[in-house]
N, C-alpha and C positions, 0 to 999 in steps of 0.2 A: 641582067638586073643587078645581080653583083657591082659589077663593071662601073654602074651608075649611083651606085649606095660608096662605093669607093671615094669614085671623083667629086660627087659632093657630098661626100661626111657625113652620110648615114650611117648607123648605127651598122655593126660588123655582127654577121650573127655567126652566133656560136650555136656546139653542140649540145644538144636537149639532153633535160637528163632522163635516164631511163624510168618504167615503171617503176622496177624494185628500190631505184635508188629514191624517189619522189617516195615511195613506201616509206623506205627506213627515215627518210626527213622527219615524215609525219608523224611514226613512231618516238623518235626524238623528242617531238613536239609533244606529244601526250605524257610521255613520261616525265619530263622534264618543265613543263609549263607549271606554272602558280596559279597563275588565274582558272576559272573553272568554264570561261568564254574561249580561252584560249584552247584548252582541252577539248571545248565540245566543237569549235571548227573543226580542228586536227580529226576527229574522229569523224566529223560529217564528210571531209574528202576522203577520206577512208574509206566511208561508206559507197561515196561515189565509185571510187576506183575498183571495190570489189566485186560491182560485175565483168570487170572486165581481167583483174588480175585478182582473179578468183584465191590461185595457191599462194602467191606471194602476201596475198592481205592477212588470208588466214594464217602462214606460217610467222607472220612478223609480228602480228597485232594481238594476237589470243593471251598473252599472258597480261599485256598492258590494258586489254578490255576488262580480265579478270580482276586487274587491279583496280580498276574504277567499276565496279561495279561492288568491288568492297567498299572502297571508301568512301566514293561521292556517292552513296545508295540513296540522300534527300535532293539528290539535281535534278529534277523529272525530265528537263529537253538532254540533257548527259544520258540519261540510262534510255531512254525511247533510240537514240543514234546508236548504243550499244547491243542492245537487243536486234532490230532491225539488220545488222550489219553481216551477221553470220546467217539471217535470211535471204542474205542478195547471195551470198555464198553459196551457201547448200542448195537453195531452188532455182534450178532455172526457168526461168519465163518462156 
C-alpha cells in the first residue's frame, strides 16, 4: 500500500505522536491559550485521553486544572470538563 501512496503522490505517512507527547501539546494549549473555547477544548481532549493515559494526564495536567479553576471559576462548561476529568482518573468503570 505504501508502494502505491508513493507512485501516485499520496500523502507519506509519518510517525504518530505519542500519548504523553499529544498530553503535553494539550497542556500547552491550556496554559497558554486566551480564549476560554480554546482552553475548554484542550481540556475536553484531556478529558478524553484520561481514561486511557490515566498517569500521564494526571501527572501533566493537575497544576494547569488547578489553575483554571482559580481563575476561570465563572465558565461553567470550563469547570464541569475540570471536575469530571480526575473522575475518569480515579474511578474505573
Amino acid at each position: 500500500m505504501n508502494f502505491l501512496r508513493g507512485v501516485m503522490g499520496g500523502q507519506t505517512v509519518g510517525p504518530q505522536p505519542t500519548g504523553a507527547e499529544t498530553i503535553q501539546k494539550l497542556c500547552d494549549r491550556v496554559a497558554s491559550s486566551t480564549l476560554l473555547e480554546d482552553r475548554r477544548d484542550a481540556v475536553r481532549a484531556l478529558k478524553s485521553l484520561s481514561k486511557k493515559y490515566r498517569m500521564e494526564v494526571g501527572m501533566q495536567s493537575m497544576d494547569h486544572l488547578i489553575n483554571i479553576l482559580q481563575t476561570d471559576r465563572y465558565y461553567e462548561a470550563l469547570l464541569r470538563y475540570c471536575y469530571s476529568l480526575p473522575n475518569n482518573m480515579f474511578i474505573s468503570l
